[in-house]
C-alpha positions as CSV (number, residue, x, y, z in Angstrom):
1,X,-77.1,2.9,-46.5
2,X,-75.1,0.9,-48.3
3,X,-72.1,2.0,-51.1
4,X,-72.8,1.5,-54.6
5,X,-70.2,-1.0,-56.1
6,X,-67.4,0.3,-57.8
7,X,-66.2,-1.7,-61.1
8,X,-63.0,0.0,-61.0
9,X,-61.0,0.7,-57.9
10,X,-57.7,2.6,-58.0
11,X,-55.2,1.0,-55.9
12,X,-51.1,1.7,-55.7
13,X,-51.2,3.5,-58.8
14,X,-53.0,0.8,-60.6
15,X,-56.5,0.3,-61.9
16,X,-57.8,-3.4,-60.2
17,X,-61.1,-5.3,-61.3
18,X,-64.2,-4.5,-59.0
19,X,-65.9,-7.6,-60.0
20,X,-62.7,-9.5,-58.7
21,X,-62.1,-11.2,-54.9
22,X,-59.6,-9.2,-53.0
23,X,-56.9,-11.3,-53.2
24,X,-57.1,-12.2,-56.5
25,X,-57.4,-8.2,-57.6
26,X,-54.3,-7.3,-55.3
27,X,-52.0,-10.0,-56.9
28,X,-52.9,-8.4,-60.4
29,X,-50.4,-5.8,-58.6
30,X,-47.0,-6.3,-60.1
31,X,-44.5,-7.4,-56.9
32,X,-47.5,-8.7,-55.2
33,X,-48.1,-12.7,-55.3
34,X,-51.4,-14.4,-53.7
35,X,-50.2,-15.2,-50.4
36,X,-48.7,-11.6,-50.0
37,X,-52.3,-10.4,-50.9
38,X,-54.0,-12.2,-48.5
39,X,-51.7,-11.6,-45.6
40,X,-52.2,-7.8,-46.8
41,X,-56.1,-8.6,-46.8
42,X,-56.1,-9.8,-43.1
43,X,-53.6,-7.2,-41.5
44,X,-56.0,-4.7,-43.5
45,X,-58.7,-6.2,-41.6
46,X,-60.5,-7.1,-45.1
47,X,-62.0,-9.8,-46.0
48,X,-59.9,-11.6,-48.9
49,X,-62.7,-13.7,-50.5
50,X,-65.1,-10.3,-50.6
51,X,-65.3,-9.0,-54.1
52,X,-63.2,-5.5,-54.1
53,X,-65.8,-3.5,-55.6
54,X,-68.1,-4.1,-52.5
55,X,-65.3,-2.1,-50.1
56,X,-65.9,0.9,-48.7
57,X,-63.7,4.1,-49.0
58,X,-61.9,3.3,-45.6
59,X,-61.4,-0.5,-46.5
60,X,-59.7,0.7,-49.9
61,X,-57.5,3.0,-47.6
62,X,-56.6,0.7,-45.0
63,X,-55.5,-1.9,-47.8
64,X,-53.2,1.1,-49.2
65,X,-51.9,1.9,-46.1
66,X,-50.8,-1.9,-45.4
67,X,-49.4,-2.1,-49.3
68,X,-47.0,1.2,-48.7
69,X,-45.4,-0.1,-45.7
70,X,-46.2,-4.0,-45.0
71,X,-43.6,-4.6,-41.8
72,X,-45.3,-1.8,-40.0
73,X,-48.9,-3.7,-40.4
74,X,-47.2,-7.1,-38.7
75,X,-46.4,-8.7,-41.7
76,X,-43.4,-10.8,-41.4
77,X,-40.1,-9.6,-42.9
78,X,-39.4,-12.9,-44.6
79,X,-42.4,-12.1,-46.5
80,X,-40.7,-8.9,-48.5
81,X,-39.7,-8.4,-51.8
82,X,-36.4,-6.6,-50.9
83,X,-34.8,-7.6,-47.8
84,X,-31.7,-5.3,-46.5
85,X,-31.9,-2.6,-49.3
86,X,-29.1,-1.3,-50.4
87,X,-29.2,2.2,-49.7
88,X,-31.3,2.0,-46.4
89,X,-30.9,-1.4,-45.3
90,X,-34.4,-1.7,-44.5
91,X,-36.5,-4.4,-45.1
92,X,-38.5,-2.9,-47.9
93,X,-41.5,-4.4,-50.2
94,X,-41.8,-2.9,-54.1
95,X,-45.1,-2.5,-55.7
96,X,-45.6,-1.9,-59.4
97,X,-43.0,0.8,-61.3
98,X,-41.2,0.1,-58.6
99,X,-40.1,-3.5,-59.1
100,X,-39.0,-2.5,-62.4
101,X,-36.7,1.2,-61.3
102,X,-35.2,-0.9,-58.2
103,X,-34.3,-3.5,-60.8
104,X,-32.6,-0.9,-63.7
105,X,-30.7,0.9,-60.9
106,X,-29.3,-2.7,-59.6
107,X,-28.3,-4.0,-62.9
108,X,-26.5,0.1,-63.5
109,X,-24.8,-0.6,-60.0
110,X,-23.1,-4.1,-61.0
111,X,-21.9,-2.7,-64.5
112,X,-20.6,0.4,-63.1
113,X,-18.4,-1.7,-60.1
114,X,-17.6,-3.5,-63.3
115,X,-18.7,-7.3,-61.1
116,X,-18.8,-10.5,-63.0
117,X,-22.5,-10.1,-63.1
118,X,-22.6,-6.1,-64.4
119,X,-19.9,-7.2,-67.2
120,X,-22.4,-10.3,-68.4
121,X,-25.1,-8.0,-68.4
122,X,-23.5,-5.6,-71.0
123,X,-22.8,-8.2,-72.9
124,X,-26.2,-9.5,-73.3
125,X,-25.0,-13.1,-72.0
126,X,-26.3,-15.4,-68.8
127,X,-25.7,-14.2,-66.0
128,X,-26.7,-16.8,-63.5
129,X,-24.4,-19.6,-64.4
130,X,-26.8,-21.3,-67.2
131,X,-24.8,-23.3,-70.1
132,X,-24.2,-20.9,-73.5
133,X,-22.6,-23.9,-75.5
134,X,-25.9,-24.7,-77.0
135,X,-28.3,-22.6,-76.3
136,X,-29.6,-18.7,-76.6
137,X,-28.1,-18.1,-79.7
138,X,-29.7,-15.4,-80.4
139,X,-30.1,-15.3,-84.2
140,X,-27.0,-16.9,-85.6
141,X,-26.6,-20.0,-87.8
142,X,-26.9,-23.0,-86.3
143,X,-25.8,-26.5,-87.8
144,X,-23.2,-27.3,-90.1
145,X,-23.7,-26.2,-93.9
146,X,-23.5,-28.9,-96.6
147,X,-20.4,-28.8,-98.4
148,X,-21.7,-28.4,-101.8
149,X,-23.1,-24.5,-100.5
150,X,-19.8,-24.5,-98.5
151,X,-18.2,-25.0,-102.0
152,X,-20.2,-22.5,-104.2
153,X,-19.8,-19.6,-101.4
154,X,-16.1,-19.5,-101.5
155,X,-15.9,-19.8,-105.3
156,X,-17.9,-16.7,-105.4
157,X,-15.8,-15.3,-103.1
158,X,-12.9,-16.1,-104.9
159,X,-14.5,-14.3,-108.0
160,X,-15.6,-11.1,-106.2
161,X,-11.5,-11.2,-105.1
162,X,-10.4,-11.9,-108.9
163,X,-13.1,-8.9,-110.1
164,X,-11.6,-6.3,-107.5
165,X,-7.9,-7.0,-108.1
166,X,-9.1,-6.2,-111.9
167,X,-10.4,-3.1,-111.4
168,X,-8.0,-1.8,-109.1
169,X,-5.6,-2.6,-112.3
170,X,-7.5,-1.0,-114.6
171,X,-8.0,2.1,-111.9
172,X,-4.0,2.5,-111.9
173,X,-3.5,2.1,-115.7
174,X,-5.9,5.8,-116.1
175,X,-4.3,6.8,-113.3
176,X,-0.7,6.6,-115.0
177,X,-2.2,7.8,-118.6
178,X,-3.4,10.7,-116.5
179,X,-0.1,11.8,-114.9
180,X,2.0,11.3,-118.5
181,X,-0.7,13.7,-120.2
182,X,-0.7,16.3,-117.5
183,X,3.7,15.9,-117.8
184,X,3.1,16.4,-121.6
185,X,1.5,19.4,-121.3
186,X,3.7,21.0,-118.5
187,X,6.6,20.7,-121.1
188,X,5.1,22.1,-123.8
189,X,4.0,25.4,-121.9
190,X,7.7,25.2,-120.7
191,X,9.1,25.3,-124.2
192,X,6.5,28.1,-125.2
193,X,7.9,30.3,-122.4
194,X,11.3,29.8,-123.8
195,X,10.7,30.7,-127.1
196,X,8.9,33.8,-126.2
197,X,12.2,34.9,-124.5
């Protein structure tokens, strides 16, 4: 008896299309292209152009199995996502979150040995050699402002400076009047204290 088909089949953590071909639903895995699927399809012994709902248990399984640890199944090493890790040195290939954690612990590696590359990528700039005379801005003004606006900013300018330098006169003026009153009234208590005497 047949198995029913299955619209949603859960694959390396991921939720893939039944309706879709089997190489066309693995690639929807991130780290997984269409070639990769397919060579994942035949070491599986799966059909690639069979829709992925029609699979049975096993076939889901074996596809898994291949996915987890590619160079095992006979896939070639040239074929990997991450040649000579690291840590192990392995020939390794990521699927899904972890593309994305392989890639965050890298870029912390670089900017921790405090490389040419780690340093860029603190700073937010390019990091693979493209040109930042021109472009990725990244929100700043770009062009050359007409001189009349040029003209009218640094007069206001000019006046915010004028309006400051006024009230920090005016500030030291109370300042002053404040000071002789509180003198004033230290040497009258003084000459009440004498007369008391």
């Amino acid at each position: 008896m047949p198995e029913e088909f299955k619209h949603i089949v859960r694959l390396a953590g991921k939720d893939l299309t039944g309706e879709k071909r089997v190489q066309l639903a693995l690639a929807d895995l991130k780290g997984v292209n269409l070639n990769f699927a397919r060579a994942v399809a035949y070491a599986a012994d799966v059909d690639p152009f069979v829709k992925i709902g029609g699979l049975n248990k096993e076939q889901v399984e074996r596809l898994g199995k291949v996915l987890k640890d590619p160079a095992e199944h006979g896939i070639p090493s040239w074929m990997l996502s991450r040649r000579k890790d690291y840590e192990t040195g392995k020939d390794l290939h990521l699927v899904s979150g972890d593309v994305a954690m392989a890639t965050r612990t890298d870029i912390g590696r670089e900017r921790r040995i405090r490389s040419r590359r780690g340093i860029r990528h603190e700073l937010g700039l390019t990091v693979r050699g493209q040109r930042t005379r021109t472009t990725g801005r990244k929100g700043l003004v770009v062009g050359v402002q007409r001189k009349e606006v040029r003209i009218r900013e640094e007069a206001a300018k000019a006046e915010r400076g004028r309006r400051g330098r006024r009230e920090e006169k005016g500030e030291e003026k109370e300042e002053k009047k404040v000071e002789g009153e509180k003198k004033v009234e230290g040497k009258k208590g003084e000459k009440k204290v004498e007369e008391k005497k």
